[in-house]
C-alpha positions as CSV (number, residue, x, y, z in Angstrom):
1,X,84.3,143.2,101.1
2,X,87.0,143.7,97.9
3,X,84.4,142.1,95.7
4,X,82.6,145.1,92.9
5,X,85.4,147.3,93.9
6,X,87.0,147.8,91.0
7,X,85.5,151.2,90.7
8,X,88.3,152.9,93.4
9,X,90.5,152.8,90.3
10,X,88.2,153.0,86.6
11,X,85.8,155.5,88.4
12,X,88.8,157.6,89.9
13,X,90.7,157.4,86.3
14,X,86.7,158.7,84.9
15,X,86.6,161.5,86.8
16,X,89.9,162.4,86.4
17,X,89.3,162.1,82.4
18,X,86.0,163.9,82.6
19,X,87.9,167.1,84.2
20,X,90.2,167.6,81.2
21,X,87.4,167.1,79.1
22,X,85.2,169.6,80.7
23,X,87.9,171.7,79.9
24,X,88.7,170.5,76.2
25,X,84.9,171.6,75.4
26,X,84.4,174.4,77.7
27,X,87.3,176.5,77.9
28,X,85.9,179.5,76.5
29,X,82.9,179.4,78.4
30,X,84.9,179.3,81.5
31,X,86.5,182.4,80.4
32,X,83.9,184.0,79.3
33,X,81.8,183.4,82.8
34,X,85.0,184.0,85.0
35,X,84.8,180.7,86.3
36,X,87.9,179.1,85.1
37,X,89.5,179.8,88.8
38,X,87.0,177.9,90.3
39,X,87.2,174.9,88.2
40,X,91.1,175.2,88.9
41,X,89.9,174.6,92.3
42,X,87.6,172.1,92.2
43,X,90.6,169.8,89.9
44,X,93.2,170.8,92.6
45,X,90.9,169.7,95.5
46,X,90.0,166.6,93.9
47,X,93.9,165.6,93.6
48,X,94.3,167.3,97.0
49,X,91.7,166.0,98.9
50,X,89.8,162.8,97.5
51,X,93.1,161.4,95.7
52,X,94.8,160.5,99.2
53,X,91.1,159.0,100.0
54,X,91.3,156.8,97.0
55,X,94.8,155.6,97.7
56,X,94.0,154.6,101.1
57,X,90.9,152.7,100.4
58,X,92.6,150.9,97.9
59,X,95.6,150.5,100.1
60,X,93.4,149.0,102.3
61,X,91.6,146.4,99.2
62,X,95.1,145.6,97.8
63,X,95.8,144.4,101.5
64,X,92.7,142.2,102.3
65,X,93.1,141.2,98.8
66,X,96.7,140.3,98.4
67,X,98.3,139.7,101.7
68,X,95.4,138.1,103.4
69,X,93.0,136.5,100.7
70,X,95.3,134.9,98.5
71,X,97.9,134.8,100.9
72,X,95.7,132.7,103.4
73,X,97.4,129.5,102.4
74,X,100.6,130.8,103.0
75,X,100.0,132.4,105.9
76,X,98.4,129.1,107.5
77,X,101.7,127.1,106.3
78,X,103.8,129.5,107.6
79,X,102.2,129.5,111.3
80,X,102.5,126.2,111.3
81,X,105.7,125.8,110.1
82,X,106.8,128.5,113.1
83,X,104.4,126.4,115.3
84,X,106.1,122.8,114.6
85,X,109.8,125.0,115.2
86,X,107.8,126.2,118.4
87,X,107.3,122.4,119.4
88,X,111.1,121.7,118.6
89,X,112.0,124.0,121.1
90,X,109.5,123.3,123.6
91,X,110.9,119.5,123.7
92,X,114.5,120.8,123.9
93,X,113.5,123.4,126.7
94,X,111.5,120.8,128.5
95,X,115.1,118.5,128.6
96,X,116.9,121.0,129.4
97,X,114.4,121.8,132.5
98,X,114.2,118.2,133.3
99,X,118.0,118.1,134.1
100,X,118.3,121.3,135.9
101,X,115.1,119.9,137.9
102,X,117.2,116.5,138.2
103,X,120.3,118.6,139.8
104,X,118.3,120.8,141.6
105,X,117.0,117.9,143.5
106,X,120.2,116.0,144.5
107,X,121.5,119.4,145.5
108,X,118.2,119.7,147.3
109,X,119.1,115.8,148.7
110,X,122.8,116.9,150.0
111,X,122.1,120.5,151.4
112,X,121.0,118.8,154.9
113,X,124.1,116.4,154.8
114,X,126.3,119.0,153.5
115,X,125.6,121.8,155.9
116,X,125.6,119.3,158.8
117,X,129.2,117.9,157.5
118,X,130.5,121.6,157.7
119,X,129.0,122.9,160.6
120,X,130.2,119.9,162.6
121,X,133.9,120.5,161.0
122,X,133.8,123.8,162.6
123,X,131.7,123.0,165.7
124,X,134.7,119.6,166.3
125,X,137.7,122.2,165.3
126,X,136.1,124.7,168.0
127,X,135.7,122.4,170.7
128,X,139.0,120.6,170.4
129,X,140.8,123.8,169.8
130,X,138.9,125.2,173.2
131,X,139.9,122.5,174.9
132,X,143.9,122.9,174.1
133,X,143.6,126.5,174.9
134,X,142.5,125.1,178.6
135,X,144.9,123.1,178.3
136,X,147.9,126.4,177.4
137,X,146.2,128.9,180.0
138,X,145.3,126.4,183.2
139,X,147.7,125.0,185.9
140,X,150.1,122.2,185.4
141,X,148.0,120.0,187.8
142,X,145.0,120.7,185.0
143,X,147.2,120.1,182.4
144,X,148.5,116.6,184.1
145,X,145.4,115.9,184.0
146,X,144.0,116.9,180.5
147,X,147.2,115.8,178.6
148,X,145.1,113.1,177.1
149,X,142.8,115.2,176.0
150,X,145.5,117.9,174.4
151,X,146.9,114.9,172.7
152,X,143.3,113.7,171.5
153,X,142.7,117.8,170.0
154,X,146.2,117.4,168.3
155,X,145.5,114.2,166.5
156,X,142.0,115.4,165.8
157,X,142.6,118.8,164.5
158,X,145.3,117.3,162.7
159,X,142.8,115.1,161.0
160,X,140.2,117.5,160.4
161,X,142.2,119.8,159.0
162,X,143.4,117.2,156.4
163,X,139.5,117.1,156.1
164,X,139.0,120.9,155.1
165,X,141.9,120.7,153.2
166,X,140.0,118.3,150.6
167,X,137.0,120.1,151.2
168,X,138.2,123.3,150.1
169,X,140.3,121.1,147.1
170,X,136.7,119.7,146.1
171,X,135.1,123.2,146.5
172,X,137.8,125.1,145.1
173,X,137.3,122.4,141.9
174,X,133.5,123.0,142.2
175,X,134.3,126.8,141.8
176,X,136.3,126.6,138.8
177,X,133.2,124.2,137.2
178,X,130.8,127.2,138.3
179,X,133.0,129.9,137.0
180,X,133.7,128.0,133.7
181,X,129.7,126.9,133.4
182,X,128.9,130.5,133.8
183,X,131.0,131.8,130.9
184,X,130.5,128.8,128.9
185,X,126.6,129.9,128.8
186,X,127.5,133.5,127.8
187,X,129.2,131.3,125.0
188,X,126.6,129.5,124.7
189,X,123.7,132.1,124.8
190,X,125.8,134.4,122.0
191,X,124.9,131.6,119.4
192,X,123.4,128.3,120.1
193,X,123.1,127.1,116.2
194,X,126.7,125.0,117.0
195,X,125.3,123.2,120.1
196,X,121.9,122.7,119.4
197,X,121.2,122.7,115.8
198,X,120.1,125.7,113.7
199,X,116.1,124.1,113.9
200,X,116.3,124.9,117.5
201,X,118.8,127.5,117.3
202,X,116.0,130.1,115.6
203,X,114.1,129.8,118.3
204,X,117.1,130.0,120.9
205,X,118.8,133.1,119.5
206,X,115.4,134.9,119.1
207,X,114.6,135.2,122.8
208,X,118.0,136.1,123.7
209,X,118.1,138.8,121.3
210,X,115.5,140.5,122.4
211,X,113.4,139.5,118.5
212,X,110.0,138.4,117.8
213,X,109.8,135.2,116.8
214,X,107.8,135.9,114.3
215,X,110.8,137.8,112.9
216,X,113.2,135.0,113.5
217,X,111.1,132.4,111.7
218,X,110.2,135.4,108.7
219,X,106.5,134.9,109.8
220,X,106.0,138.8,109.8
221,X,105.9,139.5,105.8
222,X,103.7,137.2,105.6
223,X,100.7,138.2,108.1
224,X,101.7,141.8,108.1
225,X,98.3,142.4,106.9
226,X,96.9,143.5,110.5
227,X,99.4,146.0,110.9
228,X,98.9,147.4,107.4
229,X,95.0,146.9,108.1
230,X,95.1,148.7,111.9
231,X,97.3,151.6,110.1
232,X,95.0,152.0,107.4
233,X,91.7,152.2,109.7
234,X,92.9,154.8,111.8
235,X,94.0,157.0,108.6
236,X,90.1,155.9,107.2
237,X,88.5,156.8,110.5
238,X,89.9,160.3,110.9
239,X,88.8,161.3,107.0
240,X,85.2,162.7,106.8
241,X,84.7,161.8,102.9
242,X,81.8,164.2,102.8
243,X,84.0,167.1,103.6
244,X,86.4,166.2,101.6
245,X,84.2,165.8,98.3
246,X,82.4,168.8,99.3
247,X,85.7,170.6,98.5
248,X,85.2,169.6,94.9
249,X,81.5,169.8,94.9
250,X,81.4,173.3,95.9
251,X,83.4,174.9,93.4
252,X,81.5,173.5,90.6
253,X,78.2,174.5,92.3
254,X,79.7,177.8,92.1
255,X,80.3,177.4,88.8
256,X,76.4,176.4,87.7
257,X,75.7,179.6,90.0
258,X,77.5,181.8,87.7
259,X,77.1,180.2,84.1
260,X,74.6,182.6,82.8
261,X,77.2,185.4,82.9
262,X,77.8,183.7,79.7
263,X,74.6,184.8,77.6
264,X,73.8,187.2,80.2
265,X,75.0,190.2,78.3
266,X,73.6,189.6,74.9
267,X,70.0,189.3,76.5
268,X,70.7,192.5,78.3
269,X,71.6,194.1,75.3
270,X,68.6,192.7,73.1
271,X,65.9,194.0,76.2
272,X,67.6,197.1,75.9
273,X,66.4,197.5,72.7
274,X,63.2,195.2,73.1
275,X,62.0,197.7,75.6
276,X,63.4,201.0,73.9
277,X,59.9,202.2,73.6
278,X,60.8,205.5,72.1
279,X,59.4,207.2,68.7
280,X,59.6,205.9,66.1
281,X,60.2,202.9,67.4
282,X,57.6,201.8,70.5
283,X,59.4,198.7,71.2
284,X,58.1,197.3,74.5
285,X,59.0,193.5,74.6
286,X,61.1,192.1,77.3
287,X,62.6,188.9,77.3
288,X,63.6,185.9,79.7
289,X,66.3,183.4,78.5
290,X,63.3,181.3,78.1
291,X,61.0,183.2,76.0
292,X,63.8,184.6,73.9
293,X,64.5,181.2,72.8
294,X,60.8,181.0,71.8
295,X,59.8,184.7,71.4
296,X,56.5,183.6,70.2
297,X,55.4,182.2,74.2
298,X,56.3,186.1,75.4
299,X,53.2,187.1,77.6
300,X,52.0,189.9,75.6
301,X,48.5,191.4,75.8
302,X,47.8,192.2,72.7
303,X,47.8,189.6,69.8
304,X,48.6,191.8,67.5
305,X,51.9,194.4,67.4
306,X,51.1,197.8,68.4
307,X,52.8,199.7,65.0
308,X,52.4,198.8,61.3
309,X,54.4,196.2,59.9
310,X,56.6,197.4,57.0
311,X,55.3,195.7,53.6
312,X,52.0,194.6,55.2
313,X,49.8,197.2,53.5
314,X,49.5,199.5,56.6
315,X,48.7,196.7,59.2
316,X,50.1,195.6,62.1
317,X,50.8,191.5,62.0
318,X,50.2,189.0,64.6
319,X,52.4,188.1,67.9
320,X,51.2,184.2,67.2
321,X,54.4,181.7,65.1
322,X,53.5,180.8,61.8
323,X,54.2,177.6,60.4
324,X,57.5,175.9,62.1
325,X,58.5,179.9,61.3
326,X,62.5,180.1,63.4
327,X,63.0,182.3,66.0
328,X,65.5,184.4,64.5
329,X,62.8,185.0,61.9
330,X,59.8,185.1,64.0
331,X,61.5,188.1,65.9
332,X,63.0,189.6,62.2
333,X,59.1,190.1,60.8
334,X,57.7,191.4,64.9
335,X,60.4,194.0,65.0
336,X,60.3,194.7,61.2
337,X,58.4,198.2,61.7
338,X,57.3,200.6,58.9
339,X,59.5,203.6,58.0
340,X,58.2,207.6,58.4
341,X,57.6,210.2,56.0
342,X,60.5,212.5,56.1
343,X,58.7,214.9,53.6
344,X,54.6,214.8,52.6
345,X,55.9,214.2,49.0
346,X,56.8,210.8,47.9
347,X,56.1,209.1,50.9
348,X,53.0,206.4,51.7
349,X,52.1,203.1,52.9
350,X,52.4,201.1,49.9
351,X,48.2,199.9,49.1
352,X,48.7,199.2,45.2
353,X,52.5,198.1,44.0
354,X,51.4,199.4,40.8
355,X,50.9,203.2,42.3
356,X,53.5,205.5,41.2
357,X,53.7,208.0,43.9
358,X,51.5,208.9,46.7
359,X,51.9,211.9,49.6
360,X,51.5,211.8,53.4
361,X,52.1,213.8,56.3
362,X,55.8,214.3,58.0
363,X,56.3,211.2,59.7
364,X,53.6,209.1,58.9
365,X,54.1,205.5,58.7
366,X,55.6,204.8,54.8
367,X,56.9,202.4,53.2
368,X,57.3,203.0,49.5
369,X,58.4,206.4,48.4
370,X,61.7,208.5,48.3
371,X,61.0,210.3,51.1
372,X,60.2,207.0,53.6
373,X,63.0,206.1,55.9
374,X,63.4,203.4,58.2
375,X,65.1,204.0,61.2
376,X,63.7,200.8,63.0
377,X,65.4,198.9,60.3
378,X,68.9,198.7,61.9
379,X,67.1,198.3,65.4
380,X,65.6,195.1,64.3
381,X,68.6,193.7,62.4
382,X,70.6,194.7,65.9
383,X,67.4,192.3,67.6
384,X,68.1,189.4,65.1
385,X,71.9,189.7,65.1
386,X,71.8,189.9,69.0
387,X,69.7,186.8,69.0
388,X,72.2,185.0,66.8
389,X,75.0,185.8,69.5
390,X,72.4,184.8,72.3
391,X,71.5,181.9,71.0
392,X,75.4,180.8,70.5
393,X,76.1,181.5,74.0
394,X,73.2,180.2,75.3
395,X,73.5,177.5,73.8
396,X,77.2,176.9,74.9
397,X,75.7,178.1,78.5
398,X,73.4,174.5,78.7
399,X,75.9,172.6,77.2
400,X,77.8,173.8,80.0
401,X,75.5,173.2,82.0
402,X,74.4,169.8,80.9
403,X,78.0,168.5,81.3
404,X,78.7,170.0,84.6
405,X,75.5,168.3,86.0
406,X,74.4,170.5,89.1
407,X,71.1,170.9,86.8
408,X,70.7,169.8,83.8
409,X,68.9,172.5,81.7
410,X,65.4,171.9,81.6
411,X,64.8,172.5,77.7
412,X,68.0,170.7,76.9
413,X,67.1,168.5,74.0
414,X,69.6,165.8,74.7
415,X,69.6,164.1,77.8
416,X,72.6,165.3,80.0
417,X,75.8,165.4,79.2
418,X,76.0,166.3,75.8
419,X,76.8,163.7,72.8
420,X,80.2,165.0,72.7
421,X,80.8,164.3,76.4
422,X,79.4,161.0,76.3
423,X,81.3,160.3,73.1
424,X,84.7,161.0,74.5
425,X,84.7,161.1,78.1
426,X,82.1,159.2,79.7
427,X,77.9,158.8,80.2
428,X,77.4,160.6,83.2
429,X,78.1,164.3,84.2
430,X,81.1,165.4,86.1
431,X,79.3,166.2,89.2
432,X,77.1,162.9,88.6
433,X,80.6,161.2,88.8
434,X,81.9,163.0,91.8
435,X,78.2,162.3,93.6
436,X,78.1,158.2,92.8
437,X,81.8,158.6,93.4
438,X,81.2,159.9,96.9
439,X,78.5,157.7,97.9
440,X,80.9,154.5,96.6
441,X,83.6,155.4,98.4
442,X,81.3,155.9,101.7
443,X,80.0,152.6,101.6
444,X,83.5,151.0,100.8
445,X,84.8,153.3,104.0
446,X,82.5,152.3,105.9
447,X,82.8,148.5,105.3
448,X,86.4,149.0,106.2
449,X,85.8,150.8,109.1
450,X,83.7,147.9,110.5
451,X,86.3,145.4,109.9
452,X,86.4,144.2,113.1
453,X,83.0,143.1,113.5
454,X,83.8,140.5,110.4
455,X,86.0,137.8,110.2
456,X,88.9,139.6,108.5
457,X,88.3,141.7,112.5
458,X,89.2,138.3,114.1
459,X,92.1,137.3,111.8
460,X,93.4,140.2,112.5
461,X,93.0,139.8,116.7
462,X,94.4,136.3,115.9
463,X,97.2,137.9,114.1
464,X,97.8,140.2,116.8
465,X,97.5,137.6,119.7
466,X,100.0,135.1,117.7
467,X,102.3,137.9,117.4
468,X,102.4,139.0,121.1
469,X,102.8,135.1,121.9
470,X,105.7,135.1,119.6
471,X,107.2,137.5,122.3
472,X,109.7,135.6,124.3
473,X,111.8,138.0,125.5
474,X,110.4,136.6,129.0
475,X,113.0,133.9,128.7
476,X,116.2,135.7,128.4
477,X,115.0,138.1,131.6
478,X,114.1,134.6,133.6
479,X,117.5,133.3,132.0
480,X,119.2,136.1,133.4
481,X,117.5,135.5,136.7
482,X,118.6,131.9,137.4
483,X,122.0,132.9,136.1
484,X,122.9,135.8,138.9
485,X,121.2,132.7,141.4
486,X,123.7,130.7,140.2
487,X,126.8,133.0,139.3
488,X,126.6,135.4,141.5
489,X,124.8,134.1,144.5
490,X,125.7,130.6,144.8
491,X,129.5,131.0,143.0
492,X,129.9,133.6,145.5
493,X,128.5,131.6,148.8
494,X,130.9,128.3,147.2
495,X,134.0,131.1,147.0
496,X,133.1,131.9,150.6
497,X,132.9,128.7,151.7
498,X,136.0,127.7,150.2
499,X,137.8,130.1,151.8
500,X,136.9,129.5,154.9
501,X,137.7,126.1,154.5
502,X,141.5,126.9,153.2
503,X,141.5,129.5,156.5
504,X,140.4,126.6,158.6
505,X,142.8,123.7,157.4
506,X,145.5,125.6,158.2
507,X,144.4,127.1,161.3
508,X,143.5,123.2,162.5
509,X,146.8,122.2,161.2
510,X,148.5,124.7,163.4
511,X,146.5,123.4,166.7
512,X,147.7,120.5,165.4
513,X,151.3,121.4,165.4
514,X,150.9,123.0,168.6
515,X,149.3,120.9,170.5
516,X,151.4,117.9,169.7
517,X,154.3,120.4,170.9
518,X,152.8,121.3,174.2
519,X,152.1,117.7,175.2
520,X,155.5,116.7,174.3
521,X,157.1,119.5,176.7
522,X,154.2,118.4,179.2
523,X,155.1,115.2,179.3
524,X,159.4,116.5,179.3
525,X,158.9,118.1,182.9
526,X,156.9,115.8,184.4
527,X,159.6,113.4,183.6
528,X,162.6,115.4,184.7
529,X,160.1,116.3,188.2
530,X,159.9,112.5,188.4
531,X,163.9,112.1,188.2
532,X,164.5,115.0,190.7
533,X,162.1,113.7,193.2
534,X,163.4,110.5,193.5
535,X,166.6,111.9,194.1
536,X,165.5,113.6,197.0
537,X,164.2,110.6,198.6
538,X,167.1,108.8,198.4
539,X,169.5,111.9,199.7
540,X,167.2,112.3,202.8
541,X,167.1,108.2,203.3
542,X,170.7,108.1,203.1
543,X,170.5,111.3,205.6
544,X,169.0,109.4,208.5
């Protein structure tokens, strides 16, 4: 794609050398045409308007060319580099899994056993403690009867209660272990490099800080390329080139439009007096830009001018070019017309050299005598002198013209642009550059536009996908997940559990206390109720 693309820079550093030359050479005939303002604004829109072309395009080049072509090794040891650091902490994270698995399943083995232990704590407190309240509201007869049992629900609830006591010990010690794991991973997760290692630690810190990884193992510099590249296309696709060069383009059509204001004038003012036509001088010609240049092609009808020639012996002389004649003379012998006879005496067309004087009528074509005037003469010298300034102009009019390049000037002897152009600028016209320029830079757009349909398109969706796998902000927000199942829900249910525990010992150990109380003051009367019925047997024996 970057390959023959040299050209963004030399040709843009061309054209850009070929404006100031146009103007080095063709200042004055700017001026003088009025088209200096337009030239202005073909310069400005060709820094305006193509310049930020150029420097995206070769944005673009520098990119495939630098951070993707001759970066490729890099890039490749870099992924894998970031890959191999990957693996690392795969193999640490799949430990680290394995062991949560491994105390997820004992607790998974004990939660039967351990619910079952607790609910029969409560369920065994309940009962016994039931069965001493029968005990405190029924009749002594019941409670004769049931003192066993009251003793039993005293010895047990004294015993279970011992049990919840280390229960809630052990659980109350579980607690503190959960409430010191908790903040010891806070610890933990803030920086891992001092527990794990800074290989694994890159890895570790990156998805709890919410970073790439292709930021934490510096992969992005290096394959930065696709986001340079996606940045770049969307700039590309949103230019049309072809407007944009048309900006310059139309200016310096304008310009070609206008160019023969330059010579314009002096062939107006040579026709005017080409075409005069008025005694004594019946000038009739009118002249093109082309036939001025050679007079001698004018479409005349005659061949032959229509008045005597001064110093041709009364004739009139030929319209055809003689010899390799110029045309500054050619149009100096035409135009040269006889004088008139101001007076009859001394005046006459010259027929003999040797003839001293000769006579005519009042203005009769003359031209030897005192009396002959010419007053064609400064007519013609105003044709030839006029021609001298045409010619200049013209001249400087198709060397405009030939440099420019929106035509080149048909009877231009070089081939366009000038020698001087070509000597210090460059071999093709300015608008020649800006059209091969344009087309260039087209085809270049357009091979960057389609991108994606090459190879360099599916390095760059690689890119893309490797980046978005490098996204592992995932594991902080599962992290975070397991960590309010653990801290929050089961801390809290342990807490709960604990509690009710401590509120249970003592509640058992109370029963306890109480219950061994009532069956001692059971067991006091019944004694006494003994003593006092035996002594009233014996009163009523001793009686009868």
């Amino acid at each position: 794609i970057f390959d023959g693309t040299e050209y963004v820079k030399t040709d843009a550093l061309e054209i850009v050398d070929s404006f100031v030359g146009f103007y080095s050479l063709h200042s004055e005939g700017l001026n003088a045409s009025s088209s200096l303002e337009g030239f202005n604004a073909a310069t400005l829109g060709f820094q305006e308007k193509v310049t930020p072309i150029i420097d995206n395009v070769q944005y673009m080049l520098d990119t495939l060319q630098m951070d993707l072509y001759e970066q490729a090794d890099t890039i490749e040891g870099g992924i894998s580099g970031a890959i191999g650091q990957l693996d690392s902490f795969s193999s640490q994270s799949l430990e680290w899994q394995a062991e949560i698995y491994h105390y997820e399943a004992q607790e998974l083995g004990f939660r039967a056993i351990r619910r079952s232990a607790v609910l029969a704590i409560f369920l065994a407190s309940f009962a016994f403690g039931f069965l001493g309240l029968l005990c405190i509201i029924g009749t002594k007869t019941v409670c004769r009867k049931v003192v066993h049992m009251l003793q039993l629900t005293g010895v047990f609830s004294a015993l279970l209660g011992t049990i919840s006591l280390v229960s809630a010990s052990v659980l109350l010690a579980v607690s503190f272990f959960l409430h010191d794991a908790c903040e010891m991973s806070d610890i933990i997760t803030g920086d891992f490099e001092p527990f794990v290692g800074d290989k694994v630690a890159t890895a570790a810190n990156a998805c709890f800080n919410d970073t790439n990884l292709a930021e934490a193992f510096n992969m992005t510099e290096k394959v930065n390329f696709q986001q340079k590249l996606d940045e770049g296309l969307k700039q590309l696709d949103k230019i049309n080139v072809s407007q944009s060069f048309q900006i310059v383009l139309g200016p310096l059509s304008d310009i070609h439009s206008v160019l023969g204001a330059v010579s314009d004038s002096a062939l107006s003012a040579i026709n005017q007096v080409t075409s005069s036509n008025e005694f004594p001088c019946p000038f009739a010609d009118i002249y093109t830009k082309e036939t001025i240049i050679k007079p001698w092609e004018l479409n005349i009808p005659t061949d032959v001018t229509p008045y005597v020639i001064r110093d041709n012996f009364g004739n009139p002389i030929s319209y055809s070019r003689m010899a390799s004649e110029t045309a500054e003379s050619y149009l100096g012998r035409i135009y040269n017309k006889a004088g008139v006879c101001s007076a009859e005496s001394s005046c006459c067309i010259a027929y003999d050299p040797l003839e001293p004087s000769c006579e005519s009528e009042v203005y009769d074509d003359c031209d030897l005598g005192d009396n002959c005037v010419y007053p064609c003469e400064n007519l013609k010298l105003g044709i030839v002198e006029g021609y001298k300034a045409f010619a200049i102009l013209y001249d400087r009019e198709r060397r405009m013209n030939a440099d420019l390049g929106v035509m080149c000037p048909a009877d231009f002897d070089d081939s366009c642009p000038t020698a001087e152009f070509k000597a210090a600028y460059a071999n093709t016209t300015l608008v020649g550059l800006i059209e091969n320029y344009k087309v260039k830079i087209i085809g270049t757009k357009d091979s960057l536009v389609s991108l994606a349909s090459t190879s360099v398109g599916g390095a760059m969706a690689e890119v893309e996908d490797f980046l978005c796998n490098m996204n592992v902000s995932f594991v902080e927000r599962r992290y975070h997940e397991v960590r309010d199942d653990i801290c929050i829900q089961l801390y809290g249910g342990v807490a709960q559990i604990n509690w009710a525990l401590w509120i249970l010992s003592i509640s058992l150990e109370v029963i306890s206390i109480l219950a061994h109380v009532l069956v001692v003051r059971l067991r006091g009367v019944s004694e006494k109720e003994a003593a006092l019925g035996m002594l009233d047997s014996d009163s009523t024996s001793s009686y009868y």
